[in-house]
C-alpha positions, 0 to 999 in steps of 0.5 A, a space after each residue: 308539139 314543141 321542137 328546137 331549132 340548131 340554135 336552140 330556139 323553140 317551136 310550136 308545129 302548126 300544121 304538117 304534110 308530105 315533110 313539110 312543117 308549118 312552125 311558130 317560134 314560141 319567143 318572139 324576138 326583135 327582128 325576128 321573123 316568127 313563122 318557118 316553113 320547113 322542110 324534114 326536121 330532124 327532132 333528134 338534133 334540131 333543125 331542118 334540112 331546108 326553111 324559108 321565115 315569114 313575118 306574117 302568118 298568111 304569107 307562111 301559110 299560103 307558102 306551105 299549101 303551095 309545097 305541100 300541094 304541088 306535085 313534086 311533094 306529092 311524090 
């Protein structure tokens, strides 16, 4: 599934758990940091409530387990 970010950027959803989404940007773009863990996307105005970008695919990932499993999402 593709979504947009507020500035219109597009994104592929990798993985999800608990309101967290593990996205790529679909463009890649000069110093631009392709993955995003964010946090309650609101796919009907684009964006998100909160995200932090990652260079590398394993740091992104590594932070979305580590949201998805500690125990204030499991809440």
């Amino acid at each position: 599934m593709v979504v947009k970010g507020k500035q219109g950027k597009e994104y592929e959803i990798l993985e999800s758990a608990n309101e967290y989404y593990l996205l790529r940007a679909l463009a890649e773009e000069e110093d631009y940091k392709p993955y995003v863990v964010a946090y309650r996307l609101d796919e009907v105005n684009g964006g998100w409530e909160s995200a932090n970008v990652y260079d590398d695919f394993e740091q992104a990932k590594a932070a979305f387990d580590g949201e998805t499993d500690s125990p204030k999402a499991q809440k």
